[in-house]
DONUDO-99413 format. One line per field, with one value per residue (C-alpha): residue number from 0; residue in one letter; x, y, z. Coordinates in steps of 0.05 Angstrom, whole numbers, plus 5000, padded with zeros to 4 digits. Example, Ala and Ser with C-alpha at 12.3 -4.5 7.8 and 13.67 -1.06 7.14 Angstrom:
BEGIN
resi: 0,1
resn: A,S
xx: 5246,5273
yy: 4910,4979
zz: 5156,5143
// end
This chain:
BEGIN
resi: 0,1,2,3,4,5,6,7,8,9,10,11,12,13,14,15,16,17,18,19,20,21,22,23,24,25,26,27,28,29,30,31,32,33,34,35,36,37,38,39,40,41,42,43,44,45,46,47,48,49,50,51,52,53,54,55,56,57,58,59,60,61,62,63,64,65,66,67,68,69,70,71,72,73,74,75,76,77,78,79,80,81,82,83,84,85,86,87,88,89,90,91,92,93,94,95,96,97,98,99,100,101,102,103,104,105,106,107,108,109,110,111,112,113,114,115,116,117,118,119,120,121,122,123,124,125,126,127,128,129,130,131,132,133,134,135,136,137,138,139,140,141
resn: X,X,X,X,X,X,X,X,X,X,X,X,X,X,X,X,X,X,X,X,X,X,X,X,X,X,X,X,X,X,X,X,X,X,X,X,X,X,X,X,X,X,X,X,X,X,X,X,X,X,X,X,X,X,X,X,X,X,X,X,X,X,X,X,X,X,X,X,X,X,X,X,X,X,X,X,X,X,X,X,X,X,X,X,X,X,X,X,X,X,X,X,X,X,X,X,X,X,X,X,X,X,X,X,X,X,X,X,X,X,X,X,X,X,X,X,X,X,X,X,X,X,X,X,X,X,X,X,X,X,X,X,X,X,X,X,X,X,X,X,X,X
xx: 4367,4326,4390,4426,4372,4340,4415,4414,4359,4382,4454,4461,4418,4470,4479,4403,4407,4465,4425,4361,4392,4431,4365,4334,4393,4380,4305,4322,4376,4327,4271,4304,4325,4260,4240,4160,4099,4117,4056,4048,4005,3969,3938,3963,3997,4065,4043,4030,4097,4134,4095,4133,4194,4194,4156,4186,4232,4192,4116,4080,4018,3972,3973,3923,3888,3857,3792,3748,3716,3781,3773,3765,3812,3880,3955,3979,4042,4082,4089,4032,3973,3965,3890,3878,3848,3823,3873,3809,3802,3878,3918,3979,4010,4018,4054,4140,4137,4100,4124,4085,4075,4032,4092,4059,4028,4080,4092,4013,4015,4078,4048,3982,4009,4049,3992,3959,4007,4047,4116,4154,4193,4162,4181,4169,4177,4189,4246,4283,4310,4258,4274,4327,4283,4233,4249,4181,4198,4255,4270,4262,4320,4380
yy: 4835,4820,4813,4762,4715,4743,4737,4660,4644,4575,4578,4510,4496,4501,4566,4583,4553,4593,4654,4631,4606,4685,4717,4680,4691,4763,4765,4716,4775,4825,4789,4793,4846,4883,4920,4944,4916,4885,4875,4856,4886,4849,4778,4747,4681,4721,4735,4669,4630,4696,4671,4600,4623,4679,4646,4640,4691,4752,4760,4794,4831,4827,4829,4886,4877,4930,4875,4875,4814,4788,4821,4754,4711,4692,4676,4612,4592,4538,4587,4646,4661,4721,4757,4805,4877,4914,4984,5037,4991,5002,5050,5061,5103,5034,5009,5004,4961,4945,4889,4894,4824,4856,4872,4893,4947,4962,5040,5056,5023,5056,5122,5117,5090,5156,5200,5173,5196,5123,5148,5076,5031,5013,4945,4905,4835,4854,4813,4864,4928,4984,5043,5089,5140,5105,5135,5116,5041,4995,4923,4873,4825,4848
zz: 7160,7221,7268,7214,7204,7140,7107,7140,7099,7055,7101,7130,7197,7247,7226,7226,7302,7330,7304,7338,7403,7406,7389,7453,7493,7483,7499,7566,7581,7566,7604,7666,7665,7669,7732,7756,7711,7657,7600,7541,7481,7435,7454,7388,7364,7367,7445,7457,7426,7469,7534,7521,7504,7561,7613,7684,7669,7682,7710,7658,7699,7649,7564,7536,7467,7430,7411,7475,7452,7477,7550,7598,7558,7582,7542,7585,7599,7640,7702,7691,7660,7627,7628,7566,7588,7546,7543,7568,7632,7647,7681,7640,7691,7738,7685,7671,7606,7545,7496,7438,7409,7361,7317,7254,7284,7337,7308,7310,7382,7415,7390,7417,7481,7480,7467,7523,7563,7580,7602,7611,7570,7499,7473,7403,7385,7318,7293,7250,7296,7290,7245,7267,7269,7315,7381,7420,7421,7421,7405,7455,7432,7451
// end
């Protein structure tokens, strides 16, 4: 029930709000709480409305995108801006974090960021919890 809110859906809108304000309260706690390079994957709309909630909090290094059209590009925010890479022109071994902002694919993603051998933490933006039997990613609100 995507932490609540799916179940909040026609409740009154303070109700909505106190869901929304504890689902950001958990991505600020889980923002600063991350450690090394911190990236995201996935230079989408999602990625961008993230950079503006999350901006300030944490230094994201860099965001990757799978579309190398979008190599060059940047996500902007208040504090940072954000180049896109494209993932062959990166080092994943440099890396502590992914957030995948690209939620809809964020299964595909974690497991090819596996395969390539990226040992760190494995985030998703997704807003419901990922499967219990994900284990190569977890969700970023907390």
């Amino acid at each position: 029930t995507a932490y609540g809110v799916v179940a909040a859906v026609g409740a009154p809108s303070a109700r909505m709000a106190e869901l929304l304000a504890r689902r950001v309260s958990g991505g600020l706690a889980r923002a600063s709480s991350l450690d090394g390079t911190a990236v995201l994957y996935g230079a989408t709309p999602t990625a961008q409305a993230f950079l503006g909630l999350f901006d300030g909090v944490c230094a994201y290094d860099f965001a990757l995108d799978d579309n190398h059209e979008y190599a060059g590009y940047a996500l902007y925010g208040a504090h940072q801006s954000v180049p896109i890479l494209s993932p062959a022109d990166v080092d994943l071994s440099a890396i502590s974090t992914v957030i995948i902002t690209s939620y809809l694919h964020d299964a595909v993603i974690a497991q090819k960021l596996r395969l390539a051998g990226f040992k760190g933490k494995i985030l998703s933006t997704r807003p419901e919890r990922p499967a219990a039997r994900e284990t190569a990613y977890e969700g970023f609100y907390v």
